[in-house]
Structures are given as structure tokens and as C-alpha cells.
VEXBA-435553 format. One line per field, with one value per residue (C-alpha): residue number from 1; residue in one letter; y, x, z. Coordinates in steps of 0.1 Angstrom, whole numbers. Last residue first. Layout:
REM VEXBA-435553
resi: NUM ... .
resn: A ... .
py: Y ... .
px: X ... .
pz: Z ... .
***
This chain:
REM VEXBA-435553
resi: 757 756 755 754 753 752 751 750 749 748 747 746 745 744 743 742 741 740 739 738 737 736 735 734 733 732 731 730 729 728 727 726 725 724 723 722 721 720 719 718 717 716 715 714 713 712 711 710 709 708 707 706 705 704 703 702 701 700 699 698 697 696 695 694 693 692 691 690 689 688 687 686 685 684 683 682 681 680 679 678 677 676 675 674 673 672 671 670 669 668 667 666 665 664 663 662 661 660 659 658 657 656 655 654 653 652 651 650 649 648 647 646 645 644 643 642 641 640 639 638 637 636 635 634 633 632 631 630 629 628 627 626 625 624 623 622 621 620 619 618 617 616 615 614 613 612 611 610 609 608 607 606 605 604 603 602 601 600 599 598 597 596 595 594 593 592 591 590 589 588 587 586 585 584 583 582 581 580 579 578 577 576 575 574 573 572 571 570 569 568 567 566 565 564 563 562 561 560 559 558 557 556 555 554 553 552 551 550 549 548 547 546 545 544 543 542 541 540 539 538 537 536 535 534 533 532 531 530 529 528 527 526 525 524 523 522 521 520 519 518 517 516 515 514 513 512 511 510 509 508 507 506 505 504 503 502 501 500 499 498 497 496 495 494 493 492 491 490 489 488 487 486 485 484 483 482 481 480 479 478 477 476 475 474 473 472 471 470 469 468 467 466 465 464 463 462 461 460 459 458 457 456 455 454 453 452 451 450 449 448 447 446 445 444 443 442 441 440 439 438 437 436 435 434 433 432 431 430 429 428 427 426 425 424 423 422 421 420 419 418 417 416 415 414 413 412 411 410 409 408 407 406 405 404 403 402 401 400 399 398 397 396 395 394 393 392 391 390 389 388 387 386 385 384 383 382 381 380 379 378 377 376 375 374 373 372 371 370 369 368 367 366 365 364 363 362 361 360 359 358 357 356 355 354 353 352 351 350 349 348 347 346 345 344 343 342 341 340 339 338 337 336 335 334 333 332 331 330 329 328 327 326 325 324 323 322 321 320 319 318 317 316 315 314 313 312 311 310 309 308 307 306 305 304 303 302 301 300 299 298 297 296 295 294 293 292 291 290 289 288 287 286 285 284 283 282 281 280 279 278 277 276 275 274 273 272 271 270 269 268 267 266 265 264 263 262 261 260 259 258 257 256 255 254 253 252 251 250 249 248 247 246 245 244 243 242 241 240 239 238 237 236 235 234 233 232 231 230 229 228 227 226 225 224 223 222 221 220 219 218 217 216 215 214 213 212 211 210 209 208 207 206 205 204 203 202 201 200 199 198 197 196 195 194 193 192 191 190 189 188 187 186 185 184 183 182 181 180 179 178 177 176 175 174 173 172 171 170 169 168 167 166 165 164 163 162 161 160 159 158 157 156 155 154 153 152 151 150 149 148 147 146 145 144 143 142 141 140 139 138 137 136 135 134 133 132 131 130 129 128 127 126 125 124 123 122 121 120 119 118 117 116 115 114 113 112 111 110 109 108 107 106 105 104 103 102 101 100 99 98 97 96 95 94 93 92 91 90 89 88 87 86 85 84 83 82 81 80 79 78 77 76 75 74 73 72 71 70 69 68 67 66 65 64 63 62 61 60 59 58 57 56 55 54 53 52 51 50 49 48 47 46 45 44 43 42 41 40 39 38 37 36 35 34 33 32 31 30 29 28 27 26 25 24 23 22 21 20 19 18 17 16 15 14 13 12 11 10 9 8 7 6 5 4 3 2 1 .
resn: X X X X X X X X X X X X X X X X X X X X X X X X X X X X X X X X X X X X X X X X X X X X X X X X X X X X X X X X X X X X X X X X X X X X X X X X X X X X X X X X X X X X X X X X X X X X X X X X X X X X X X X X X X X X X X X X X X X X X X X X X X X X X X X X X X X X X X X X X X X X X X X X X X X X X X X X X X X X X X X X X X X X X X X X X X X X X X X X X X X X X X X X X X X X X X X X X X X X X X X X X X X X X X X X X X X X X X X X X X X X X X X X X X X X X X X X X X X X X X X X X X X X X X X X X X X X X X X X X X X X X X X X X X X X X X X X X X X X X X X X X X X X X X X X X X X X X X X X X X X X X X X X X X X X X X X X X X X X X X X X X X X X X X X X X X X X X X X X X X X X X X X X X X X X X X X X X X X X X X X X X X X X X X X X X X X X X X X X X X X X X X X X X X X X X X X X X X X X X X X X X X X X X X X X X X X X X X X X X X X X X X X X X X X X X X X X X X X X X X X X X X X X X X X X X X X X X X X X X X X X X X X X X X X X X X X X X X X X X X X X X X X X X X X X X X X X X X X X X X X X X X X X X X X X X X X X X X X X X X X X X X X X X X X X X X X X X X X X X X X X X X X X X X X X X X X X X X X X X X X X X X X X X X X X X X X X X X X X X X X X X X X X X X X X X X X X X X X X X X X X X X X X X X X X X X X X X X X X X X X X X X X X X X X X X X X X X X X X X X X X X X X X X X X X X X X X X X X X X X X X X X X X X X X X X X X X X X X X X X X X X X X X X X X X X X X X X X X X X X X X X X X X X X X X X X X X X X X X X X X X X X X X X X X X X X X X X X X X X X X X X X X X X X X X X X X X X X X X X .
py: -314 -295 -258 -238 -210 -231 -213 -252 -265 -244 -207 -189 -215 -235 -276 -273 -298 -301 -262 -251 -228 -217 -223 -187 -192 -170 -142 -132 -97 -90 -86 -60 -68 -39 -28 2 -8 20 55 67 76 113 117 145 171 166 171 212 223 249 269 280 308 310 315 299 270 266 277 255 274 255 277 248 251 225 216 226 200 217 176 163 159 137 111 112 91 89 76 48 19 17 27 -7 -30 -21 -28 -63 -74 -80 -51 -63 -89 -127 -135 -144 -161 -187 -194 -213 -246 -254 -273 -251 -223 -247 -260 -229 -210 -234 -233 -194 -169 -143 -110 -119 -108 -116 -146 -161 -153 -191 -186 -174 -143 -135 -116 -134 -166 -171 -207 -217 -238 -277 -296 -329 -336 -304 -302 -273 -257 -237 -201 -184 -176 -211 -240 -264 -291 -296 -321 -311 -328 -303 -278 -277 -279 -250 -232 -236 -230 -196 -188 -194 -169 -142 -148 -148 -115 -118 -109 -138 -150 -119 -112 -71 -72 -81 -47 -27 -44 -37 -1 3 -14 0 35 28 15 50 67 50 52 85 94 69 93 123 109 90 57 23 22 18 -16 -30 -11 -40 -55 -33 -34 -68 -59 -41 -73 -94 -65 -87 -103 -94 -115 -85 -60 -54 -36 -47 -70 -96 -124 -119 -111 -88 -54 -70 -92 -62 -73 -85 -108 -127 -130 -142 -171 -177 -172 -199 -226 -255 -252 -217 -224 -244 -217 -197 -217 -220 -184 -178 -201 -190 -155 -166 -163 -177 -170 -155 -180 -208 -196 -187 -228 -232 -211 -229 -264 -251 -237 -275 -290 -268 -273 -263 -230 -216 -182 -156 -180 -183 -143 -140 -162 -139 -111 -126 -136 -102 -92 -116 -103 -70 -50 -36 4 16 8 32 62 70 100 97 58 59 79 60 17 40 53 24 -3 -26 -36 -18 -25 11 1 29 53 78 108 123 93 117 146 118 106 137 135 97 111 140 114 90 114 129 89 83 74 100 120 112 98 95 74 76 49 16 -10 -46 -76 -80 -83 -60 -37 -34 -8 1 29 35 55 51 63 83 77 97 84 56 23 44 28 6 17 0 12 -10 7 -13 9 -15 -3 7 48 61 42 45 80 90 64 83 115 108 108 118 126 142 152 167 183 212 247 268 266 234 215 201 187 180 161 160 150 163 179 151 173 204 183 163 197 212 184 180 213 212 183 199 207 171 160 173 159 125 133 125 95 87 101 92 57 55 67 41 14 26 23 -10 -21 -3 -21 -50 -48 -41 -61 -38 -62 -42 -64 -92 -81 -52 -80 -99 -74 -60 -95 -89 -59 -71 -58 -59 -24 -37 -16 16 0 -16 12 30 6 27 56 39 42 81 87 58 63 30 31 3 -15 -19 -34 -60 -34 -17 -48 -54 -26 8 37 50 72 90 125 148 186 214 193 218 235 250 266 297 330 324 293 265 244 206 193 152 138 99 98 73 83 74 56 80 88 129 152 192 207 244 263 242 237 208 210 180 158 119 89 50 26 -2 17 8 19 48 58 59 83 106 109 113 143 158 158 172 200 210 207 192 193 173 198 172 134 107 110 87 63 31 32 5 -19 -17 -42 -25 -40 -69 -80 -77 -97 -87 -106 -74 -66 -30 -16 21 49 76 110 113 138 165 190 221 255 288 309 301 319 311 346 336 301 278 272 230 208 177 175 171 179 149 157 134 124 87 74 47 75 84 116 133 164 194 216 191 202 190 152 135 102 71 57 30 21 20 -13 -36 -5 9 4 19 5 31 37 19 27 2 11 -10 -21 -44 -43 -37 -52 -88 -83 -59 -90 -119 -93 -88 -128 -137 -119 -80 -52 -32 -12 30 44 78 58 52 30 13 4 14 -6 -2 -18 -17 -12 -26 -62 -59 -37 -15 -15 -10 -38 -63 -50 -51 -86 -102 -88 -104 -134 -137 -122 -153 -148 -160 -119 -122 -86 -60 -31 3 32 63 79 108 138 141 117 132 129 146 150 190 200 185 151 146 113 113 106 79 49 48 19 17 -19 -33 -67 -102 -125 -146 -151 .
px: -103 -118 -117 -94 -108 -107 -133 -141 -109 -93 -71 -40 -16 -16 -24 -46 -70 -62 -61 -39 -42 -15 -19 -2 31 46 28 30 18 5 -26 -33 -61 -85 -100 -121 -160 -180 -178 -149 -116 -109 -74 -86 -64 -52 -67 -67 -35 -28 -10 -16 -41 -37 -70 -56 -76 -56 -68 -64 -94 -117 -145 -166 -130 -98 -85 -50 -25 -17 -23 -4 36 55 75 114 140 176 207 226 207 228 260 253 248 282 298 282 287 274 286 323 335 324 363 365 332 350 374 407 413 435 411 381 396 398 366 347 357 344 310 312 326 305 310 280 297 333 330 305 332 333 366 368 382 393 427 445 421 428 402 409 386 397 368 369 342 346 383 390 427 443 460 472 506 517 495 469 448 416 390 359 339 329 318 278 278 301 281 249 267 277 240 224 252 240 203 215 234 274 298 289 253 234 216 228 214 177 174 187 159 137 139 145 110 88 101 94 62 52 65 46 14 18 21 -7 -29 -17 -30 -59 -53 -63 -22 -21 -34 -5 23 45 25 42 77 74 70 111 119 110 131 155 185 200 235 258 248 286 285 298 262 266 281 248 222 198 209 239 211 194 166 174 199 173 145 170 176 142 134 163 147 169 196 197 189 222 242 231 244 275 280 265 288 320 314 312 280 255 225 211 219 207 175 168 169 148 122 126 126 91 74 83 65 33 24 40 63 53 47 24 25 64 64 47 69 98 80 77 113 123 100 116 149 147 166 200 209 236 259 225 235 220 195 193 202 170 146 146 139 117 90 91 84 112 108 138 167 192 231 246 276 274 280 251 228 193 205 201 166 152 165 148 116 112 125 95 68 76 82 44 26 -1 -5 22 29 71 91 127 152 137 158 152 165 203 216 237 211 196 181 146 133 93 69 32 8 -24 -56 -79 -105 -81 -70 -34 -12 20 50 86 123 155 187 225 252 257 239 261 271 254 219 218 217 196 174 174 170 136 135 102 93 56 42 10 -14 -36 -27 -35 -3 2 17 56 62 102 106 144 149 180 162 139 110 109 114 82 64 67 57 27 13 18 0 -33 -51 -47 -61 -92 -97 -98 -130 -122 -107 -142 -171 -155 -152 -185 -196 -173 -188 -228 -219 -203 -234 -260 -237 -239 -282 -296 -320 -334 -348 -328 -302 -309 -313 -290 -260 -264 -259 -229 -212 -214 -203 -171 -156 -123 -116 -127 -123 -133 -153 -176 -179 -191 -210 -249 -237 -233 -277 -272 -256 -273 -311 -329 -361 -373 -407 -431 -464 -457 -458 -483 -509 -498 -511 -488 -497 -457 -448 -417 -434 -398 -410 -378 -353 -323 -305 -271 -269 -266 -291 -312 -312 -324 -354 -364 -400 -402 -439 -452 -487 -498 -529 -528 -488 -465 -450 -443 -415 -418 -384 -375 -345 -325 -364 -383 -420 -448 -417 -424 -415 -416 -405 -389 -373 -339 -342 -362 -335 -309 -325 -336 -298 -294 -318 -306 -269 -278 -302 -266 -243 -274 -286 -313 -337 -364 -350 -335 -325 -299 -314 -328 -297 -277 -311 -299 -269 -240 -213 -232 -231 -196 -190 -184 -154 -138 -167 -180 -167 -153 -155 -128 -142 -170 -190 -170 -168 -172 -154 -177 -174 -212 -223 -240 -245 -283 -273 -303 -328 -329 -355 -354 -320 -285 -273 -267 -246 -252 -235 -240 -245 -218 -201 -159 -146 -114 -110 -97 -69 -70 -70 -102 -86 -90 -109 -97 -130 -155 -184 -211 -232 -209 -210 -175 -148 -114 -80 -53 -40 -17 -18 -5 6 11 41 53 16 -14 -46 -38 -14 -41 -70 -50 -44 -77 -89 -60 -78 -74 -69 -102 -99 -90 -106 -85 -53 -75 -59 -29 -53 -55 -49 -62 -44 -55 -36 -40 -32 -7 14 43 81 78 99 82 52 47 66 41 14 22 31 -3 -20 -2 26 21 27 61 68 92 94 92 92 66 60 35 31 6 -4 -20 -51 -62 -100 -94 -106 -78 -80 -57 -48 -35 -4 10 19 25 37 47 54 73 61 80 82 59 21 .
pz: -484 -455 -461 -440 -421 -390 -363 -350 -355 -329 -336 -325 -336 -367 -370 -396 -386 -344 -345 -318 -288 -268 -229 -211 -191 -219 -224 -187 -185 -151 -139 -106 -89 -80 -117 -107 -101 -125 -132 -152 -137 -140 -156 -178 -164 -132 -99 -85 -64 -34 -17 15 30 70 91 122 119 86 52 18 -2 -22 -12 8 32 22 54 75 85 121 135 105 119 92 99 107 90 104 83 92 73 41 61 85 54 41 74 75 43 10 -11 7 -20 -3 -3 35 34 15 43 33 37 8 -13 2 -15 -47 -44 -35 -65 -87 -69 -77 -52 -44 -62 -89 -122 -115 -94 -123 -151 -160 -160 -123 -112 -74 -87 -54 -59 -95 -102 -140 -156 -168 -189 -196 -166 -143 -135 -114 -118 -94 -92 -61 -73 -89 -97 -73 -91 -76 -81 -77 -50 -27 -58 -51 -20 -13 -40 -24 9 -9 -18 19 30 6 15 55 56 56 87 111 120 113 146 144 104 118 135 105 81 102 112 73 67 93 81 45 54 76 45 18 38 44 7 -4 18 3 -32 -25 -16 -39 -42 -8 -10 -35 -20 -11 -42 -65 -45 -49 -89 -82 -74 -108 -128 -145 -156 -121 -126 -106 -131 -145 -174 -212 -216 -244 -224 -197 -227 -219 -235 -258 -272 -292 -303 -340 -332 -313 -339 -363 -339 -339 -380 -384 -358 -342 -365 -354 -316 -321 -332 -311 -280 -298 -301 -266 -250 -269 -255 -219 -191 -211 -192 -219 -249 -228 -217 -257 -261 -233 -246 -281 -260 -242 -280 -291 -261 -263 -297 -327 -337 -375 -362 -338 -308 -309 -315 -280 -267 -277 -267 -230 -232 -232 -207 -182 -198 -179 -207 -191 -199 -192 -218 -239 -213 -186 -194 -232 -230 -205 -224 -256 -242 -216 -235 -261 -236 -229 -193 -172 -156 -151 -146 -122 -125 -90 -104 -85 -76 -69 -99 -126 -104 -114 -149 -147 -137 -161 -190 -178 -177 -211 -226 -218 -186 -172 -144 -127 -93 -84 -59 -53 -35 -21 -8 -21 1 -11 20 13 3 -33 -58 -65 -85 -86 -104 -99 -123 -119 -130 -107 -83 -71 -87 -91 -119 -115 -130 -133 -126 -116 -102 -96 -87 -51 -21 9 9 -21 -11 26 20 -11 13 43 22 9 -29 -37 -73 -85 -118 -138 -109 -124 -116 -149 -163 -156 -123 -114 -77 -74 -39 -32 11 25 56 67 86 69 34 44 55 23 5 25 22 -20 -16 4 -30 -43 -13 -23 -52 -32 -11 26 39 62 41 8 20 30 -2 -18 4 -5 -45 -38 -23 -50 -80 -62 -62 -24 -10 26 53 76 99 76 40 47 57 30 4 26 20 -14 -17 3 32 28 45 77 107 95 61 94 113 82 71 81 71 37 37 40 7 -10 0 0 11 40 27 53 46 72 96 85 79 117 128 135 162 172 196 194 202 201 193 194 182 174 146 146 106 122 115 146 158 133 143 140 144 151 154 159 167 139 122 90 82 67 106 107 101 108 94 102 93 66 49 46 59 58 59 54 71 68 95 108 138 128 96 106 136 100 83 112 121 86 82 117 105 68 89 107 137 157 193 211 228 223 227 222 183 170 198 179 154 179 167 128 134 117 136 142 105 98 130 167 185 195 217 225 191 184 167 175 160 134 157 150 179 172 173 172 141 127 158 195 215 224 237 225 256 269 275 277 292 282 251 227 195 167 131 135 171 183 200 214 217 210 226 212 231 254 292 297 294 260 256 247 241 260 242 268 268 292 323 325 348 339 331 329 291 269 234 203 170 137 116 87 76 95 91 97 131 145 141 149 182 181 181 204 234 246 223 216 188 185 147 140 128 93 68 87 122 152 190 222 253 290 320 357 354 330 353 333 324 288 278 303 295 263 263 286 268 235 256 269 232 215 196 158 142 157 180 173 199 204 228 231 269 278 263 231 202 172 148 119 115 104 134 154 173 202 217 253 269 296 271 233 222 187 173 140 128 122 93 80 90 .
***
């Protein structure tokens, strides 16, 4: 792994679950550090320590991971720390608590003192609540109202070194019911505790009653002993094993008669562990898995079916979280005063559009980043078909910064003019040059928002359409469609007016319809001579799609979910990015300093002629270009446009011994860098986030009614596996097919329509 990763440690306070499943981390200590993802555990210790100022030998350390902070792992060989590094991104969390001795087969969990307001607790049992003897008399004043315990709190492996496989093996099932008097929240509990013993029992059974107030379950094989009976108490839903006889009568014909049933709801209890620790894990690989831990073959549709259930069960259902946005706003602009989030709905309270512009970046962008902005969309993979907004600008470092966020419901030029006004108000009178693709949405709502001088064409796209018009039309095999591609590279990256003109004129001798093409789309947008704007030689868009695969996982998220995950990333990032500009070597970041040395290189053996008041002459071939150092312009107009002096540039100042870096304009330096990462970014507090009752009412555990949204209208993604990799255009790095008869494009000689003479 690359790069190095951002680390909470949390030392001396205990982990706090709420009703609601949200988690927090009370009293006790927090610091941070940044550790390199190739450390070994030893050193990775070593430094914990060290910074914290505590004994290795009498600590432990448990770590989460990104997509669900509830789950506490074993931290304590290379394997998990490989392990922590992998599942979290740019930044994960670490808890240091007293070492304690615990027999091998009990899972150990970070359990709450008695003094918690809610404990967390820690059980490899699904859904079950064991109290204490055989025999045990209901409370007579239990009621609906009283508090409980989830039972779907911190799960957690004996051995980090256990496999997919292991962590569901079928024989950990064996005690899901132990014995009479054993408690349950609800018949649904009991039925999949029952579920899942059978699995790991090997066997088949059948309920002689079925009701939420009394079950009476018995072995299907003749004869066989085996008994559970389940009551309610009273009028609650509480109900309790009253009749345990787990005895089983089988011959061998019955067990080799046995033939596991497959029911999908309860059968994903069964991966949840895994799809906590794992969120990889493939279909496939569960397939496998069921045929050896419970002799169960399972179809892929039937696996994935089981991991989206189980992924339901543990993020929650995702039109739920919908209802608890307007929540999280709120609390987002409570926590970073300064922070814009415009949250639209219908009339009749359906989600439509959300932008986030946190104030750290509004920030660190008008005091440091240059007026440069570029926009794209990504879509949601989720339940709902929602599109990602994003606008990205640069530091001085020029590593990308990210500015405003938005989801909509759908993608059309309404969407896109909402987000850009939005973003209007974000910059202020701040002028800015807006890259985009050059879909019809955005090629009219930018020049209405921006301005059409604004507005730069992301030439990547450009010369996808012009690729795709090469396969459309009279262009031949692959080396003629690379020299018309070339050609058009020519006349965009032609920096001067007589460049382009001649390069055009060539491209027109090479191909009239071509050259035509070009005129016709609007070359002043994408063309470097052509554009009137400074845009500091970004042709296109390219970094805003790593800001696509910076959120590539999150983008599977629910709603609220990807909104967490965006912030904890964004503060990962900008503590980063701030660290690593106090080791720049010298006033200039390290991508700007590796491009002047290019340049240095690159113009060391010019030869030089010096002239009056700062101006010299740079011979390149026949050619003699004009080098003002006081007015820092170059004739090639590279100085100009980029800020950092061009190879031509270099050769004079270096001609009279002058430091380049010197004349690096001050976008790229130190003190700029410093305003873009000055401001202060806070994360959200969920552990009072209230839940969404069987009513579809937002209440806290107070009893507090808040606001709330329903899913969008007719976004619903149909049934089936989602799409997960995201494909991007690229027209022109596709293999164009010719006909070897006709020799045309789009066709082979086998679907020819011409006749043979």
C-alpha cells in the first residue's frame, strides 16, 4: 500500500451503544497519529505507545472498521493490522483497553462498565438473551416500555486469523437455545434462534403450534424425543422457553436423509459476521461456504440474495434513512457552523435534492485554492437511483480539494442548474472557470449560471466524440484514426494563435470533414489558444473521476451512511494533506517541485542571449522566444497559463543564476497551502440520533417527533444484482472494427451487406 493512514486512539474510556444501534466513545483519552500501512504490528505498537505514553505489555488493542464502527476486531499480529490497514481508507480507529484473562472459547468484547447508560455487549449467538438458570419465573410488572438490550451489539472473532468459512462454521449455532427459561425479545428472535440451532444440529423441524404467544416445535423425524415449547408473558411480545428436551432419536437413514431448507431471511443470519468484517465477500464464495459448513447448495442469485439481507439487517433498511436526513443536516450545520446544505423535497415529502458544502472547505477554498472548479456525477449503486454531484477544485499542491457535494434524485439540466445556483452562492464573487463533460444538461446550465467565458469543455470528452465521429466516417484502420487523434492533440494543446491556425490547416489537408468537425464544436471551449480565461493548463476533468473512485465503496451506502462516510474521508484527507505540507522540502509542494525540475532539465542547454530590463532571448533550433523575467511571460505563453516557469523560463533565470523557485507564482506555495487547510472540521455526534418506529415516525428515546422524509419518487432500483463497477466512456481507446471486403468501419466481412462482385 501507498501512502500513509490517519489513526484515532482512544485509550481509558468505554464504548457506548444507544438503542438506536449508534455507537459512541465516552471519557477517557483520544490523540492521533499517522501510521505507514507496511509497518509491521511491533513497530505499529511501538509507535502507539510511544506517542500515547502507555505499557504494551499490559494493554490490548481492538480495532473497527469504515462500514460498520459497531463490530470491535482483534488487533494483535501482522495479519490484523494487514487486515485494519485494507478495510479502512485514509483513516481507521484504534481502542486501547486493560488486558484481561479470558478462557480461549469466550469472545472477549469491549464491554461497558454498570455505570453505562447502555451497555455494549459482546455474543457469538444470533438474536439471543440467555437468563440464568433452568428455571426461571417471568417478572410480573415486565411491559412493552421496558429498555432492552439489542442483541446485535459488538460481534466479534476469537482468532483474527479465521477464514470466511470459519466465521460462519455451523457448530458455533449448537447453543442458540441452551436451555428452558431461556429468554427472547420476540417469537421472530426464538424462530431464528431455532433456525439456525437446526442448521447446526443437522436437522429438520416442524411446529405442531405457531402463534406469537405459544409455539410447541418438535423433531420431523417419527419418534424422536426432541421438544421446544415457547410462551409469551402476558400481553408483551417477551416470550420464553418454557419446555427444552434437546434429545435427539435419529438412524442413520435419517441422517443421511437430511436435507437442510433454505430460508433466505434467516439463512443471511448465518454471514452476518462475515458481511461485518468482510464486505467483499463474494456470492460465490458464500456458495461454497454453505455446501461445507451446512451441506446446503445455494444458486448465486440465492447468495447474493442472503448478503443483501444481511446487509439490510446490519446498515438498516435504506428508506429509512431517508426519513432521518433532515436529522442529520441539522446536526451537521450545529456542529460546523458555516456549513450550506440546501435539502429540497415535493409537495408531498418525497426526497428530490441535496448540496453540502462544508464550511472547512468554503474556507480553504476562497482563501488558497486557485478559481479553478470541475463538476461530474456518478450514480448511487444503492436501493434508490440517486446521483452524485461533486465540485472539485485544487490546493497548492495541486492534489484535488473537495468543495460541495450534492445527491439528486435524478440527472437532467433541473438538477444540474439547482446545483450550480447553490454552488453560485458557495464562491461568492469569487470569478471561477467551471470544467465539465459536454452533456446537454450542463453545456446550457453552466453559461446561464457562470457565464459561457466560463465555461471550459473537458477535452477528454471532446476527443471522445471526435473518435467516435472517426468510427462513424470515411477514416481507415487503426493507424490512420491514431494520426487524426494526434492531429486534433496538436490543435488543443496549441498554446499560440499561429499554432492552431497552422496546426488546422494541416489537419485540413489531412481530412476536410475533420477539420470541419472541429470548427463546428466550439474550439474556443477546449482549445488552449482558443480559451480567453486562464485555467492554469487543466484541459480536463480526469481529477474530479478520482474523486469518483475516492468514494467508489461508499457510493453502494445508503443515503446517511454515504454522508458519514464522506465526512469522516474528508477529515482524514484535510488532516493529511496539512501534515505532509510541514515536511515540504522548501516553500513549494513536491508535484509542483517535481514539474520545475522537469523544466530545469529540460531547458539546461538553451542558449541564452541576455537584452535590456530583464528580457532574454532563448534560441530553440531557428527559432528565438522571448524570456521577460520582471513581467514573468514567456512567448510560448506556458509561464502565463501554468504560473510556473516554463523550460524557457528556466534557462534564462538559470543563465544568470537566479532561483527558479523564486518565480513559482504564490498558488503553489507554502503560505497559500496553509490558508487552504486552516479551518477546523468537526464530525458529527450520532449516539442521540433517533430511529424510525414500525409507524414511520422519526422519535427519539425521549419521545421527541422530528422531521422527516419518504424515498424519491420512482427512483426505486429494480430487483436484480446492481451494476458495482463503474465503466467509463472511453470511445477512443476502444478496437474499431473493419470489414476486410469493403474496407468500412463498424462492421466485419462476415455481416458485409455488400454483394461480392
Amino acid at each position: 500500500m501507498d501512502g500513509e493512514i490517519f489513526c484515532f486512539i482512544h485509550q481509558g474510556g468505554e464504548l457506548v451503544k444507544g438503542a438506536d444501534g449508534s455507537v459512541e466513545y465516552k471519557g477517557g483519552r483520544n490523540n492521533s497519529v499517522t501510521v505507514n500501512p507496511n509497518m509491521s504490528y511491533d513497530q505499529f505498537v511501538s509507535q502507539i505507545c510511544s506517542e500515547s505514553n502507555i505499557e504494551a505489555k499490559v494493554v490490548e488493542f481492538r480495532f473497527t472498521v469504515k462500514f460498520d464502527p459497531s463490530c470491535l476486531l482483534p488487533l494483535h499480529d501482522d495479519a490484523s493490522l494487514a487486515r485494519m490497514f485494507k478495510f479502512n481508507d485514509m483513516f481507521c480507529r484504534v481502542y486501547v483497553s486493560p488486558r484481561a484473562d479470558v478462557d480461549a472459547d469466550v469472545d472477549v468484547g469491549f464491554v461497558a462498565p454498570a455505570s453505562a447508560q447502555t451497555p455494549v455487549i459482546s455474543s457469538n449467538s444470533a438474536h439471543v438473551n440467555t437468563h440464568g438458570n433452568t428455571d426461571v419465573d417471568p417478572p410480573k410488572d415486565i411491559s412493552d416500555d421496558q429498555p432492552r438490550i439489542e442483541s446485535n451489539g459488538f460481534l466479534q472473532s476469537s482468532s483474527a486469523e479465521t477464514t470466511s468459512m470459519d466465521q460462519h462454521d455451523s457448530s458455533k449455532f449448537h447453543n442458540t437455545i441452551t436451555n428452558s427459561g431461556q429468554i427472547f425479545n420476540n417469537a421472530s428472535e426464538f424462530r431464528d434462534a431455532l433456525y439456525l440451532m437446526s442448521l447446526a444440529g443437522k436437522f429438520s423441524y416442524s411446529f405442531k403450534r405457531n402463534s406469537p404467544k405459544q409455539m410447541t416445535v418438535v423433531c420431523r423425524v417419527d419418534e424422536c424425543p426432541w421438544k421446544i415449547t415457547c410462551r409469551a408473558w402476558g400481553s408483551t411480545n417477551t416470550v420464553q422457553v418454557h419446555t427444552f428436551r434437546n434429545v435427539h432419536n435419529h438412524s442413520l437413514e435419517d441422517v443421511a436423509s437430511y436435507k437442510p431448507i433454505l430460508r433466505s431471511q434467516r439463512a443471511s443470519l448465518v454471514i452476518d459476521n462475515v458481511i461485518r468484517s468482510n464486505p467483499d465477500y463474494h456470492p460465490r464464495q458464500i456458495c461454497e461456504d454453505f455446501i461445507k459448513q451446512h451441506g446446503m447448495r445455494l444458486s448465486y442469485s440465492q447468495a447474493w440474495h442472503l448478503k443483501e439481507k444481511a446487509k439490510e439487517r446490519i446498515y438498516g433498511r435504506p428508506k429509512n434513512y431517508y426519513k432521518l436526513l433532515p436529522w442529520m443536516c441539522e446536526r451537521i450545520v450545529q456542529k460546523n457552523p458555516g456549513t450550506i446544505i440546501e435539502l429540497n423535497h415535493s409537495s408531498d415529502g418525497h426526497f428530490e435534492q441535496l448540496f453540502i458544502a462544508h464550511a472547512v472547505s468554503i474556507h480553504g477554498f476562497t482563501l488558497g485554492c486557485r478559481p479553478i472548479i470541475a463538476i461530474d456525477s456518478s450514480h448511487m449503486s444503492g436501493a434508490y437511483k440517486d446521483a452524485i454531484f461533486s465540485a472539485t477544485s485544487y490546493d497548492a499542491n495541486d492534489s484535488v480539494f473537495p468543495l460541495a457535494i450534492g445527491v439528486m434524485s435524478s440527472e437532467n439540466y433541473e438538477d444540474w442548474s439547482w446545483f450550480l445556483k447553490n454552488l453560485k452562492k458557495v464562491i461568492g464573487d469569487k470569478k471561477v472557470v467551471i470544467i465539465s463533460d459536454r452533456r446537454p444538461a450542463l453545456l446550457c446550465s453552466v453559461p446561464e449560471i457562470f457565464g459561457v467565458e466560463n465555461h471550459a469543455h473537458c477535452y477528454h470528452h471532446v476527443k471522445e466524440e471526435f473518435s467516435s465521429f472517426l468510427n462513424k466516417n470515411i477514416i481507415k484502420g487503426n493507424k490512420g484514426k491514431e494520426n487524426a487523434l494526434q492531429w486534433l492533440d496538436s490543435v488543443a494543446y496549441a498554446r499560440l494563435e499561429h499554432d492552431y491556425n497552422v496546426r488546422m490547416c494541416e489537419l485540413r489537408k489531412f481530412n476536410d470533414a475533420l477539420a470541419t468537425w472541429v470548427e463546428d464544436n466550439s474550439p474556443k471551449c477546449w482549445a488552449m489558444s482558443k480559451f480567453p480565461k486562464n485555467r492554469w493548463d487543466k484541459m480536463t476533468t480526469n481529477f474530479d473521476e478520482s474523486f469518483t473512485v475516492w468514494l467508489r465503496d461508499e457510493r453502494h451506502y445508503s443515503i446517511c451512511h454515504f454522508m458519514m462516510e464522506h465526512m469522516d474521508k474528508l477529515a482524514a484527507m484535510l488532516v493529511k494533506n496539512k501534515e505532509e505540507s510541514t515536511t515540504w522540502e522548501g516553500s513549494i509542494g513536491p508535484k509542483i517541485k517535481e514539474k520545475v525540475m522537469l523544466n530545469i532539465s529540460k531547458g539546461e542547454g538553451y542558449p541564452v542571449a541576455p537584452s535590456m530590463n530583464g528580457v532574454f532571448g532563448v534560441c530553440i533550433g531557428k527559432s528565438v522566444l522571448n524570456v521577460d523575467t520582471m513581467n514573468q511571460t514567456c512567448t510560448c505563453k506556458a509561464w502565463q497559463m501554468l504560473g510556473i516557469p516554463c523550460e524557457h523560463a528556466c534557462a534564462a533565470l538559470l543563465s544568470t543564476g537566479q532561483n527558479v523557485y523564486d518565480f513559482v507564482e504564490d498558488c503553489y506555495k507554502f503560505p497559500k497551502q496553509e490558508l487552504v487547510y486552516s479551518g477546523s472540521f468537526r464530525p458529527i455526534e450520532t449516539h442521540d440520533m433517533p430511529s424510525v418506529n414500525n409507524d414511520g415516525v422519526v422519535r427519539d428515546l425521549t419521545g421527541r417527533i422530528f422531521s422527516s422524509l419518504n424515498p424519491p419518487h420512482g427512483t426505486k432500483r429494480p430487483m436484480g444484482r446492481p451494476r458495482k463497477k463503474h465503466i467509463e466512456s472511453q470511445v477512443m481507446d476502444r478496437k474499431t472494427l473493419f470489414c476486410s471486403q469493403c474496407h468500412m468501419a463498424g462492421h466485419n466481412r462476415k455481416t458485409c451487406k455488400r454483394s461480392l462482385s
